[in-house]
C-alpha positions in Angstrom: 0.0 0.0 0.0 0.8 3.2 -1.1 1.5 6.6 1.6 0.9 9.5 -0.1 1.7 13.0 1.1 -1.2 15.7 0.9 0.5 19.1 0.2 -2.3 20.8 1.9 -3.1 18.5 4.9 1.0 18.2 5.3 0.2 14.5 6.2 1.5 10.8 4.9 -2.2 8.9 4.5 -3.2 5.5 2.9 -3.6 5.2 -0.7 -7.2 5.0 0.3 -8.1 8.0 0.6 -7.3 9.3 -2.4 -8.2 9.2 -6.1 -5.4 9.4 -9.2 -6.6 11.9 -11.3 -4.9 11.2 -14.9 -1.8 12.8 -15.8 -0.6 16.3 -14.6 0.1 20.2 -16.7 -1.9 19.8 -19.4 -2.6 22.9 -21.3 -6.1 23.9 -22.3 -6.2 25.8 -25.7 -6.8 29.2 -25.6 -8.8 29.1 -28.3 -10.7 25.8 -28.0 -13.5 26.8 -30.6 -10.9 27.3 -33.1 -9.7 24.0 -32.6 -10.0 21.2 -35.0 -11.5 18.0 -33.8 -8.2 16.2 -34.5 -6.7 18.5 -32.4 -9.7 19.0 -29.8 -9.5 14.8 -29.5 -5.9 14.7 -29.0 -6.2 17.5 -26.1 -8.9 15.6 -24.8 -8.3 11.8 -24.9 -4.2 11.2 -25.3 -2.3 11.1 -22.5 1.3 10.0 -22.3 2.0 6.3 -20.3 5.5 6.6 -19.7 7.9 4.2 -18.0 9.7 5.5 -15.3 8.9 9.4 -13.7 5.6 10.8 -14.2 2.9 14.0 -13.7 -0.4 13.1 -12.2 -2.9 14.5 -10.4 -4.3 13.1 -7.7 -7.2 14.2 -5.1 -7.1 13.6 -1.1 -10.9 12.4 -1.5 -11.3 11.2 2.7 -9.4 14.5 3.7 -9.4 18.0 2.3 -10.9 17.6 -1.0 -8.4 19.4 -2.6 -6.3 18.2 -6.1 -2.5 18.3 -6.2 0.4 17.1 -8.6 2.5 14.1 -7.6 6.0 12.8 -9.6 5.5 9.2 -9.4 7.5 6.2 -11.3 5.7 3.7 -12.7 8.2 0.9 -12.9 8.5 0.9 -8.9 4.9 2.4 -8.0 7.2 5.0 -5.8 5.6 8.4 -5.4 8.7 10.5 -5.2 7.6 13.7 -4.3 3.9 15.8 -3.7 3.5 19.3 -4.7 0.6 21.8 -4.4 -1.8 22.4 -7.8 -0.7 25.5 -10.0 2.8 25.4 -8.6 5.5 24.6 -11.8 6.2 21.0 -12.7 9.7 20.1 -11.0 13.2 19.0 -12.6 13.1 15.6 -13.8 17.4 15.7 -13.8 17.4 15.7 -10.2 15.1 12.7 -9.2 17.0 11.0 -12.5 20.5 11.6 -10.8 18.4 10.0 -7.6 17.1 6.8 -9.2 20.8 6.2 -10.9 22.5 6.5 -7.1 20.2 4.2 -5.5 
């Protein structure tokens, strides 16, 4: 089982209490009516599935309510850091340099 670190509560809790909520920083178009449907689909439905460090979103559903971004890696299920919603995505090189000392 998983311990994940709300941001906002500032406490580890059980994977239970909390819902993954797809991949983190996507960008809304500015101009979404101006967008084809091609486009509008790809915005919509692709998400990357990478293997190894990720950006997701997850929500502390049994606590504050609230969504935040997580840096997880996929091969391990590791959650390697939490960080609040709107703050800017972190640099992969360091948790890379990390993984390759451990």
């Amino acid at each position: 089982m998983l311990l994940i670190h709300c941001p906002y509560c500032e406490e580890e809790r059980s994977e239970l209490e909390f819902a993954a909520a797809g991949e983190a920083h996507i960008a809304r178009p500015e101009m979404i009516a101006e967008v084809s449907d091609s486009a509008f689909a790809d915005y919509f439905f692709m998400r990357t599935n990478p293997k190894g460090l990720h950006f997701e979103r997850w929500r502390h559903r049994h606590g504050c309510g609230r969504f935040f971004n997580a840096v997880r890696d996929t091969v391990s299920d590791r959650i390697l850091l939490t960080y609040k919603a709107g703050e800017p995505k972190p640099d992969l090189a360091a948790f890379q340099l990390e993984e390759k000392k451990a």
